[in-house]
BANU-672389 format. One line per 2 residues: number of its first residue (from 1); their letters; for each residue x, y, z of N, C-alpha, C. Coordinates in nm, 2 decimals. Each point is the difference from the previous one (the first is absolute). Last residue first. Example, Ala and Ser with C-alpha at 12.3 -4.5 7.8 and 13.67 -1.06 7.14 Angstrom:
2
2) SA) 1.28,-0.22,0.71,0.09,0.11,0.00,-0.08,0.11,0.08  0.03,-0.57,-0.01,-0.09,0.12,0.00,0.09,0.12,0.00
//
This chain:
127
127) XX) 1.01,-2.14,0.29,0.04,0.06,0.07,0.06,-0.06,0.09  -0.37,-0.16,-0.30,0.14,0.00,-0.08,0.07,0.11,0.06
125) XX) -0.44,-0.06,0.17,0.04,-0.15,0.01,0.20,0.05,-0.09  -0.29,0.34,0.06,0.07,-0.02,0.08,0.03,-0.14,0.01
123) XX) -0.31,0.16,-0.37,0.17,0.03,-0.01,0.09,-0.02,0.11  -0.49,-0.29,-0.03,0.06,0.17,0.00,0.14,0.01,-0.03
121) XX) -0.36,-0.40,-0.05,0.16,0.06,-0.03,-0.03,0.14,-0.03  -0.37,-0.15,0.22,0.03,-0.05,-0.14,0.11,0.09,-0.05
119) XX) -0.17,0.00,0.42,-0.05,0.08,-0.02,0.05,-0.02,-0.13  0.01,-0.39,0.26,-0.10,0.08,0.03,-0.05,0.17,-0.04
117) XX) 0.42,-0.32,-0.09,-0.17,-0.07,-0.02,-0.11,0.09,0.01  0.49,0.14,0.02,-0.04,-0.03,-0.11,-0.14,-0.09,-0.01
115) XX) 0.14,0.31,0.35,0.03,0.05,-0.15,-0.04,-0.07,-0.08  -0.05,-0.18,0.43,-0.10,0.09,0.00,0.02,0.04,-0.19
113) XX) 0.35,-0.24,0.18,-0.12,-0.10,-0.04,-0.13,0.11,-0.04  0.37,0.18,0.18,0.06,-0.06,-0.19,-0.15,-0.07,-0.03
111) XX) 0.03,0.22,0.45,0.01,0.07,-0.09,0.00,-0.03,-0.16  0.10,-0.31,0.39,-0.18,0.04,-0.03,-0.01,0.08,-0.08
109) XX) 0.41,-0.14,0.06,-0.02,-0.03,-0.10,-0.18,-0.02,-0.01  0.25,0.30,0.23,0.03,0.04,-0.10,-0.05,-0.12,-0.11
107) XX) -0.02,-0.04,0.48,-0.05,0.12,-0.05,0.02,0.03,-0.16  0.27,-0.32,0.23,-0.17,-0.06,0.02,-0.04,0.13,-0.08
105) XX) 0.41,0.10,0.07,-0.03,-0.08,-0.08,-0.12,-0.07,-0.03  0.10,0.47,0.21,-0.02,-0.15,0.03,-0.03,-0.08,-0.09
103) XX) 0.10,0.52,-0.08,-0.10,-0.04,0.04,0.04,-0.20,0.02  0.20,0.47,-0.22,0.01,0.00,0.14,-0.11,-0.09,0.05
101) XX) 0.19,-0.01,-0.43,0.10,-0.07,0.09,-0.06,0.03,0.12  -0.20,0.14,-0.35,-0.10,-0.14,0.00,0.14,-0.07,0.11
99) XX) 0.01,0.48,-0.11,-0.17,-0.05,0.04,0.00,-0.12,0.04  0.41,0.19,-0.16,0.01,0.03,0.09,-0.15,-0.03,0.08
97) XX) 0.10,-0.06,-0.44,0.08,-0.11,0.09,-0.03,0.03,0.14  -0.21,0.27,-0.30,-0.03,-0.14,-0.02,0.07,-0.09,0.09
95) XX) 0.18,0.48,-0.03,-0.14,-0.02,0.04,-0.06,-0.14,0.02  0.41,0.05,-0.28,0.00,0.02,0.14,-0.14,0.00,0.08
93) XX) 0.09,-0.28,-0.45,-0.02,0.15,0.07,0.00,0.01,0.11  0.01,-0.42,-0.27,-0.09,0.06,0.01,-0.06,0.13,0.04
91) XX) 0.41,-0.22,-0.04,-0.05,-0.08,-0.09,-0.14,0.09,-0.03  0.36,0.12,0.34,0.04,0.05,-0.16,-0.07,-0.11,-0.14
89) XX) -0.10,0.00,0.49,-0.02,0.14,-0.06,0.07,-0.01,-0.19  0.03,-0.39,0.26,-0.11,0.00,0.01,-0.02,0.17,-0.07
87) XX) 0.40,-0.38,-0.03,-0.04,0.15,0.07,-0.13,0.01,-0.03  0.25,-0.30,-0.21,-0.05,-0.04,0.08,-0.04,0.09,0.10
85) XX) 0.07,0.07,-0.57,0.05,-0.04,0.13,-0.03,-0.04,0.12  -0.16,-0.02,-0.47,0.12,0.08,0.02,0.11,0.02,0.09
83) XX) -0.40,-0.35,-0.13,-0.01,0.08,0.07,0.17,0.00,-0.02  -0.18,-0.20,-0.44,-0.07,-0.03,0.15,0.08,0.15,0.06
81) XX) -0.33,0.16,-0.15,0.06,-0.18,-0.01,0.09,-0.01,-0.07  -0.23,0.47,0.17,0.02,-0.08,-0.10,0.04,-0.11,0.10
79) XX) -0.45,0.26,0.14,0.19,-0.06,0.03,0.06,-0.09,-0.09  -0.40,0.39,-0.12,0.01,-0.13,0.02,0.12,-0.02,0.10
77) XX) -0.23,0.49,0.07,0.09,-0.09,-0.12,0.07,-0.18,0.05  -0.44,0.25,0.21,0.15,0.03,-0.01,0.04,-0.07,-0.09
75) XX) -0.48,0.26,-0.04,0.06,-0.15,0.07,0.17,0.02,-0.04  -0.36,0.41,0.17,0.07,-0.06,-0.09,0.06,-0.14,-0.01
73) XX) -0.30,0.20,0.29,-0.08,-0.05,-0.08,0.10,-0.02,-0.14  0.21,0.22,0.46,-0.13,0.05,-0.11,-0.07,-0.05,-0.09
71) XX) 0.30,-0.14,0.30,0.07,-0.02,-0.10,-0.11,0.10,-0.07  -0.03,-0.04,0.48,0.13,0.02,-0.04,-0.01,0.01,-0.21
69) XX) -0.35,-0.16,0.22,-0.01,0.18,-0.03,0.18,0.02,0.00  -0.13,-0.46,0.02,-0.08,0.03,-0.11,0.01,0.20,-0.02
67) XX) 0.25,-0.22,0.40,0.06,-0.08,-0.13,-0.08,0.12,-0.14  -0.23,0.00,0.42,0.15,0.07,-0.04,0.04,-0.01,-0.10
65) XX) -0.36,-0.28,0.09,-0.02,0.10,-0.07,0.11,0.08,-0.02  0.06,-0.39,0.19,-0.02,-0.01,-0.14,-0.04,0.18,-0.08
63) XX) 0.00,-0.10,0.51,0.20,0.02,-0.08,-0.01,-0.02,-0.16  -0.43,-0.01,0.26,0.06,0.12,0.04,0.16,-0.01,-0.10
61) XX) -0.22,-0.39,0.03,-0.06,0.09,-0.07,0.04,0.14,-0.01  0.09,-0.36,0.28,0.05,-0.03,-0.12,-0.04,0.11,-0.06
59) XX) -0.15,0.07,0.38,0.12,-0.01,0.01,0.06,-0.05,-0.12  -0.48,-0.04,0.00,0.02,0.08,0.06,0.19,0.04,-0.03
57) XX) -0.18,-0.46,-0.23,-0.04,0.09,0.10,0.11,0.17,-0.02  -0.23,-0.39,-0.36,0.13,0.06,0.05,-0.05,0.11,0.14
55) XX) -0.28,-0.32,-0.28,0.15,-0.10,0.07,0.05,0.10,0.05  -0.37,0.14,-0.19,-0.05,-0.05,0.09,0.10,-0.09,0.06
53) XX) -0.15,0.44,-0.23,0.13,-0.09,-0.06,0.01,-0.07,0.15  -0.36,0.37,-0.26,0.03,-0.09,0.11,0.12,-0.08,-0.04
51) XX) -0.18,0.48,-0.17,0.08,-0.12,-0.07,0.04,-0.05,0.13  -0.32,0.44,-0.13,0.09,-0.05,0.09,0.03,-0.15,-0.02
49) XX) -0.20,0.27,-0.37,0.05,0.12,0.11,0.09,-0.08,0.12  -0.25,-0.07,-0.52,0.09,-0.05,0.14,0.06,0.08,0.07
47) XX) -0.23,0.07,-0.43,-0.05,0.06,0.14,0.05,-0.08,0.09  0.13,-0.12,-0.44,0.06,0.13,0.03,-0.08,0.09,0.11
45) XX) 0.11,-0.49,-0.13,-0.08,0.07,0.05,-0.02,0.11,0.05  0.33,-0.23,-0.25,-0.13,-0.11,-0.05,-0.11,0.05,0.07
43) XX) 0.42,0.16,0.07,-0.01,0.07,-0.13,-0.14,-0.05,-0.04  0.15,-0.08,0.43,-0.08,0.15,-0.02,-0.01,0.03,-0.12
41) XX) 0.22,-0.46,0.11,-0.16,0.06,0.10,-0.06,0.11,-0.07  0.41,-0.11,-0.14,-0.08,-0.07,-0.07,-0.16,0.00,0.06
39) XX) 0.38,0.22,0.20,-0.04,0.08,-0.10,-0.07,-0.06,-0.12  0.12,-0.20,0.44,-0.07,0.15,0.02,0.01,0.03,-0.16
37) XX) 0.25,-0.38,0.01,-0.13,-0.04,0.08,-0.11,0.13,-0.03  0.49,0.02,-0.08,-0.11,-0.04,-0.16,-0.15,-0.02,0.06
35) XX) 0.36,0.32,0.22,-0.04,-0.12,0.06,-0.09,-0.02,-0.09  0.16,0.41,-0.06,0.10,-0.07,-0.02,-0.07,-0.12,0.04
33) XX) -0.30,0.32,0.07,0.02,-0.04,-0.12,0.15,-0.10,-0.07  -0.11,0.32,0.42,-0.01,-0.13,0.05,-0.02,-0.10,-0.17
31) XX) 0.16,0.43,-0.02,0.11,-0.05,0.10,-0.09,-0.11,-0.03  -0.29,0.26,-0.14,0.16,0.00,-0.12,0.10,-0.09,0.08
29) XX) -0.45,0.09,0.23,-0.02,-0.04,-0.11,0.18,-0.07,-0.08  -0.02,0.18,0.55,0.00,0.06,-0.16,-0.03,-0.06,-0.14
27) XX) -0.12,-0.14,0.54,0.09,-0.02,-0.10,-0.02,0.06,-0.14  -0.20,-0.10,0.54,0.01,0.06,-0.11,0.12,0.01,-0.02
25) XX) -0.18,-0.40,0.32,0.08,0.09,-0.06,-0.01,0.11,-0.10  -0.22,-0.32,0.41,0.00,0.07,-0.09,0.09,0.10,-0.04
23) XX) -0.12,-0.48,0.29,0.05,0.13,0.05,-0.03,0.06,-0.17  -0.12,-0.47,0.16,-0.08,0.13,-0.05,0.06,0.16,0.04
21) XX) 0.24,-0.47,0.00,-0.04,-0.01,0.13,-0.10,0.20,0.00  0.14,-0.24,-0.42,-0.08,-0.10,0.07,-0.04,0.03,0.14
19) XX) 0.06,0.46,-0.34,0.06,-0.17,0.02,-0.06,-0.08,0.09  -0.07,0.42,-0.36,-0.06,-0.08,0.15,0.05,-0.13,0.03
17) XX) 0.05,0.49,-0.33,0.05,-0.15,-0.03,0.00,-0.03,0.14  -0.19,0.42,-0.35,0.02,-0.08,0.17,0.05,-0.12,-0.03
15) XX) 0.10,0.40,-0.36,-0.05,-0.07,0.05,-0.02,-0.06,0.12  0.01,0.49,-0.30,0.04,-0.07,0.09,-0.08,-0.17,0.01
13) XX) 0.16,0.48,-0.31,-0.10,-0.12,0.00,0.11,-0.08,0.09  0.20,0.37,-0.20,-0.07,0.05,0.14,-0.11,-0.12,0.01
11) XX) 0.33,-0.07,-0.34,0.08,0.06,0.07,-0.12,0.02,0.18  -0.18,-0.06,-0.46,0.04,-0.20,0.09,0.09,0.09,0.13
9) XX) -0.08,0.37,-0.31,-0.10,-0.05,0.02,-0.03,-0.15,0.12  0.47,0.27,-0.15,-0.11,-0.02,-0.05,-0.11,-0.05,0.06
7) XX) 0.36,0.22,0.15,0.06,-0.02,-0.11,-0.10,-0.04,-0.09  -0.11,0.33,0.43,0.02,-0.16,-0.07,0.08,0.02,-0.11
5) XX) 0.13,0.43,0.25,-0.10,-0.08,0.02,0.03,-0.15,-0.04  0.37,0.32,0.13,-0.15,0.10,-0.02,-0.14,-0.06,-0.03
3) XX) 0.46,-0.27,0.08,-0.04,0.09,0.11,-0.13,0.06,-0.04  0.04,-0.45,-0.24,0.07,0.13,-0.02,-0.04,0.06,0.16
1) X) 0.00,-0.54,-0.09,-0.08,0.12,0.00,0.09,0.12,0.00
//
């Protein structure tokens, strides 16, 4: 988004996204559009307003959206193959490394499972 206003239209459209343990999240249309899930929902129902997602809780959810407003709805560039190096920044960027190193292994791989079943390969699965 620019300082002086929207960039476009999807920019100020908001979605809900209600997870299993019913907390509610608002989420920018353009951000939560990275996840194939959400934007197969709203393209097929363009009065979808709030989007149940009934495997991912609360706490999962909260770090996906980061992720999702971190990148602005842009998806990050693939990771080439094979891998460059074993550094985590210098595969996927300092930001990226620094999201998915500060969390528990358990944590990260609820995170992977969340990405790629339940919100249909998001870009944070390849992070």
């Amino acid at each position: 988004m620019s300082e002086i206003g929207f960039d476009t239209e999807e920019d100020i459209v908001v979605v809900l996204l209600r997870t299993n343990d019913n907390q509610t999240f608002e989420v920018p249309l353009k951000h939560a559009s990275l996840s194939c899930l959400v934007k197969t929902i709203v393209e097929s129902d363009r009065e979808a307003k709030e989007i149940e997602l009934p495997h991912v809780d609360a706490e999962t959810l909260e770090q996906v959206i980061a992720y999702l407003v971190h990148h602005q709805g842009i998806e990050p560039p693939e990771i080439r193959k094979p891998l460059a190096s074993t550094v985590m920044k210098e595969i996927v960027g300092e930001w990226d490394a620094e999201f998915i190193s500060s969390f528990s292994t358990p944590f990260v791989f609820k995170l992977l499972l969340v990405s790629d079943r339940r919100l249909s390969q998001m870009p944070l699965l390849d992070s």
